[in-house]
Every structure is written in C-alpha cells, then in structure tokens.
N, C-alpha and C positions, 0 to 999 in steps of 0.2 A: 789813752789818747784823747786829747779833749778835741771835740770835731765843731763843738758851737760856743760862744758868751752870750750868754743873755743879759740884758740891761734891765733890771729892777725885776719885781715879782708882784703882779697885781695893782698895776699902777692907777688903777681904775677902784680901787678897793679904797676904802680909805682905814682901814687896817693896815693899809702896806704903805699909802701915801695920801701926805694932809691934803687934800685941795681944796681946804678952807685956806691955807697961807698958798697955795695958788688954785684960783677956783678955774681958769681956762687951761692948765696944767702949757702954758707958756717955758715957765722953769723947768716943769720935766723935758720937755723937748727939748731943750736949751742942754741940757746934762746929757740927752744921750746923744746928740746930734755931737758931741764935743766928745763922749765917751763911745761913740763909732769912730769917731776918724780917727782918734787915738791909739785904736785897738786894730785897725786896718793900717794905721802906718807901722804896726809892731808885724804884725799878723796879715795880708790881705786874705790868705785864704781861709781862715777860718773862721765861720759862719755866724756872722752877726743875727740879735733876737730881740725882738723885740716882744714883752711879754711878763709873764703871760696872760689875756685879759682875764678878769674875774670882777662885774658880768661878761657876758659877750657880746661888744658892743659896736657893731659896725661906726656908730656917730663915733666914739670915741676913735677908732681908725680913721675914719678922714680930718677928725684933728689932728692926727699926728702928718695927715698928708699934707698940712696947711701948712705946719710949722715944716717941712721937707725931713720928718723923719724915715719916711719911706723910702726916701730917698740913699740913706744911708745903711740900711738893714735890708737881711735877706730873707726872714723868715719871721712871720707873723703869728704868735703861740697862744692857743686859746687856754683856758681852764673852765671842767664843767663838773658840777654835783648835784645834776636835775634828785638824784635819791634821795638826800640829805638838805641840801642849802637853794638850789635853783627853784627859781617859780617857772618851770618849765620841764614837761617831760622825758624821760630817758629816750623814749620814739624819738625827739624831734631830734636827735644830734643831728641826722642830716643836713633838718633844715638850720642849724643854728650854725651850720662848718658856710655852707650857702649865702649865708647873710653878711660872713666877712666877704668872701667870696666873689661878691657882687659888688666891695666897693677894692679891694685890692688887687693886681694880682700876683703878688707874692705868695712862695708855697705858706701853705698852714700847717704847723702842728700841734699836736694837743700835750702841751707839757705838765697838766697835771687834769688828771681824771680817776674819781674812784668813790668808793663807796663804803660806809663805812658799816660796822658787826653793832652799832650801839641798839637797835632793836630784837636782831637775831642773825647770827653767823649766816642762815638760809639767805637771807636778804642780800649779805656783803655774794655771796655766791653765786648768783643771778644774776644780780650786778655785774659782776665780775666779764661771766660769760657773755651776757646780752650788748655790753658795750663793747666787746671786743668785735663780734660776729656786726655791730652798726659801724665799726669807726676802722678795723682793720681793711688796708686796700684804699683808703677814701683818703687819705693824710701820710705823709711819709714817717711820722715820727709820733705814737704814744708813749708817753710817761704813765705809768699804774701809780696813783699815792693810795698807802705808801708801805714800804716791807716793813716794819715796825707801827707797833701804836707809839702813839707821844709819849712818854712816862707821865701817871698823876701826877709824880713831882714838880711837873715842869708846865709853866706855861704856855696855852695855844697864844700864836702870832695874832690876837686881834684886839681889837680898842675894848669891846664891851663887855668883854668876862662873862661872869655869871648874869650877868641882867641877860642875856641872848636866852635862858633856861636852855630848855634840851639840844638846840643849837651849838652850843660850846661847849654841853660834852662832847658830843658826835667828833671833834679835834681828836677825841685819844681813842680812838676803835676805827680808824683807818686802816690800818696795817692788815697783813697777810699774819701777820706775826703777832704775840701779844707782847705785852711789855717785858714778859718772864724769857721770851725767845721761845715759846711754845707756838707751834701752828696753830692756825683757825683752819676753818673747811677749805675756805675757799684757795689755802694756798696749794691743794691736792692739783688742783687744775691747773694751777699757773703754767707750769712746764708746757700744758697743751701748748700755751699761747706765743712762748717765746722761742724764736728773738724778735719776732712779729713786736708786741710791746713789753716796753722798758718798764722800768721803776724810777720814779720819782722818791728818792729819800733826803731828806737835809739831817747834816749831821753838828750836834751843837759842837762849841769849842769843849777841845778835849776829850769827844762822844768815846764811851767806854764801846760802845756798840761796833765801831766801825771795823774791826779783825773777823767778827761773825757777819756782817753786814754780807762781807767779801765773801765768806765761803759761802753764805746762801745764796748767792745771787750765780756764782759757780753752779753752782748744786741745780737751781734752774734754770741755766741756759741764759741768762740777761746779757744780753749784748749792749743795749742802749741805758746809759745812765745819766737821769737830769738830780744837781744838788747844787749848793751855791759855796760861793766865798764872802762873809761879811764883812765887808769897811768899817764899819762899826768895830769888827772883834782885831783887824787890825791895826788898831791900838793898844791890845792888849799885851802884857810880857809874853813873851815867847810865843808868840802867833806866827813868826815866819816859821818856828819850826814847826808849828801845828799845821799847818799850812801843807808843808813838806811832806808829813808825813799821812795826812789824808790822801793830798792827791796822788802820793807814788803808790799808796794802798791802792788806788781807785783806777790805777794804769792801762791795764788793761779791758777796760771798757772804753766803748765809745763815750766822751762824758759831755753832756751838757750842764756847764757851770754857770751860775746864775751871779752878779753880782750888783747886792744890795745891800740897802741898811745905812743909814747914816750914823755916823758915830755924834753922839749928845753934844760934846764940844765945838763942833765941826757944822750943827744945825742951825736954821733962821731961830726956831725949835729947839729945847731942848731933846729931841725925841728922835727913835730909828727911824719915823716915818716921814723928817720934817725935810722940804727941800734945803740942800745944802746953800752956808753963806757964799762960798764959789766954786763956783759949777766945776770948772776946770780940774779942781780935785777929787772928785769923783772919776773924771776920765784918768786923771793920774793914776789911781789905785787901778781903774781898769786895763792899762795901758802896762802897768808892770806887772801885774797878775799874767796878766798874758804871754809877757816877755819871759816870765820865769816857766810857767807851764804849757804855753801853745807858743814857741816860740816858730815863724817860719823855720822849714829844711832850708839846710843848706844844698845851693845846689854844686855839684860833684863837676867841675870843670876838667875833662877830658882833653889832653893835647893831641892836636890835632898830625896825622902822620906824616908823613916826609914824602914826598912824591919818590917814585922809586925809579 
C-alpha cells in the first residue's frame, strides 16, 4: 500500500539538485507546488512529502513557506548522518528534529537515517541502537538506510566521487546487509526495533535484489517502507513493466515512494539533478505514478432502503 509521495530527495544537496541553475530554488517550488496538486487531484488522501532535507535546514523550510510549498504538503522529512557525513552530533537529533520544529508545524519524519560499517560493524551497531532509543516516539515515521550496501559496481548518488576520499566510500557500507546478502552485526537487532522504524532502500532499474529484499524485510518485521520511482528511468524500455513489478513486490508494506530524477533530455541540464525545462512534466509523471499505484478507493455506494 503506498500511504505517502514524496517530491524529490535532498533538494537542499546539491547532489540531488543544481541550485547553481536555480540558486533561490524558485524552480524547485514551482515543480512541486504543480507536482502536489497533481497528485492530490489523483489522490487526496494520500500523504504528500516534502523531502527529505539533507542538511537540516530550517532557512531552507521557510523558503519553501515563501514560495507556498507548505501550503501544499503534509509532512516535512528530514535526513541525518551526524556518524558519517553531518557536522553535528548523534546527541543532538533532538535538537535538530526542534529546529525544523520551530519554523513548521507540519508533522516531521525522518526518511533517511543511518549509519554506516565503513570503520567497524561495532560502530554501524551503536548507531543503530542509540538512534533508535533518540528518535523512536519523537517523529511518526523512521526510514533505517539502508538493508543492502550499494554494490562496488555501482555508483553512490553524488556529484564528487572520489575527490570526497573516505566520504564516498562510507555510500557502500550502509546496509544491514552486505553486498553478498550476508548480515553484518547490527542487523541481529533490527527485529528489536520494528515496526517502530522502517527501511529506507532504493532499488535500481531491474535490481536483481528486490525478491530477497522482500523476504528480509518479512523476516524482520518492517512495516514501513520508503524507496523511489525515477523519471528519469521512465524513459527507459520496458520501465512500466519495471515499475509493475517492483511495486506489486513492495505491496504489502506501508510504502513511501519517492519521486525524482530528471530524465537528461527533459533537463535545463543535461543531468538527473538539473531542474526540468517544464515544470508541469514532472507533476505529470507524479500524477500518473500515482494514478497507477495510489489510486483513491472507490467509495462503495449503498442504496438506501425502502421505508417499510
């Protein structure tokens, strides 16, 4: 069941999105403010997202309150890696949930948080724990990234590759899981934690991963699942059946679907990160993603009985 859409992934990253071709992210607003109501006239009940930030940037939320994104969204989704990537410590989640907090008040949750095994399994394991016992009860919804490492094969989602040094390994030692489908420590514990938090996994087009994906998430108890749909892959042959057959695999969890990525053709930009030449196409692909997999219930029209 998919119970949320989110609009982009890290729109504050510039990894995920250029804001040198829009430096007040005017555009991005513009795209999702057009890709909410699209998704609301398909859908109204199901849960518009905005998200998820990566920093955590309060300034950045009251720009989108300028542009009336707020306006159109229901939940405000942070991303935090104080162990790995944050200039800031694992203690302060409190005060960093606090500081969107103070300028929203839309619920918050946290759709990607986690820690990765690149120095020692003990570290991802503590992590694990410590953020769970700081964030469970404070947010209605955590994402864990993620059940899987990245495969070496594949490229981490960011602009600067290797020049980041140990940075951009840290991408492929997230997971609970190794790349082989072998546990690490820390996935012993998981069960403690769920269905309290979810996982956060993205599955590339065609992921050979995703049949095992489903039995471990079984296997642990995961109720809540955040992953995306790309526009970008969209384009590609046979992507509606791809499409198809992820998400009926993915059925039975609650899903939060993410949908980003600009497809190269379709950018100001050559690039997945680049804002689109019209905006309106974006809401398009949001608007029928949704139609196909969150489509409103129908409601069940009972007649009414005969006076007797």
């Amino acid at each position: 069941m998919v119970e949320a859409v989110m609009f982009w992934n890290e729109p504050n990253n510039k990894s995920h999105w250029d804001f040198e071709l829009d430096p007040d992210w005017r555009l991005f607003a513009g795209m999702v403010n057009a890709a909410a109501e699209a998704v609301a006239a398909v859908n109204p009940d199901v849960l518009r997202v905005l998200g998820g930030l990566s920093p955590i940037d309060p300034g950045f939320v009251t720009r989108m309150g300028e542009f009336g994104v707020l306006e159109r969204i229901d939940v405000v989704a942070l991303h935090g890696f104080p162990l790995d990537w944050n200039h800031w410590q694992l203690e302060e989640w409190p005060e960093r949930i606090r500081e969107i907090q103070a300028v929203t008040d839309l619920p918050i949750w946290i759709s990607e948080v986690g820690v990765s095994s690149f120095g020692a399994e003990e570290v991802q394991e503590f992590g694990l724990r410590r953020t769970a016992e700081l964030l469970s009860g404070r947010v209605p919804r955590i994402h864990w990234y993620s059940l899987y490492d990245l495969p070496r094969a594949w490229p981490a989602t960011t602009r600067h590759r290797e020049a980041e040094g140990s940075s951009y390994y840290r991408h492929f030692y997230m997971g609970l899981l190794r790349e082989d489908g072998t546990p690490k420590r820390a996935l012993n514990i998981f069960p403690e934690l769920t269905p309290a938090i979810g996982i956060c996994q993205w599955f590339h087009f065609e992921d050979h991963r995703l049949d095992d994906a489903v039995a471990w998430m079984r296997r642990l108890g995961v109720k809540h699942l955040r992953t995306g749909l790309s526009w970008a892959d969209s384009f590609r042959p046979n992507a509606e059946a791809w499409f198809d057959r992820q998400m009926e695999a993915l059925a039975e969890f609650d899903v939060t679907v993410t949908y980003c990525f600009t497809p190269e053709h379709r950018g100001v930009a050559p690039h997945y990160t680049s804002p689109p030449l019209v905006l309106e196409e974006f809401a398009e692909f949001c608007a029928r993603m949704t139609q196909r997999y969150a489509p409103r219930a129908a409601t069940l029209e009972i007649p009414a009985l005969e006076s007797v």
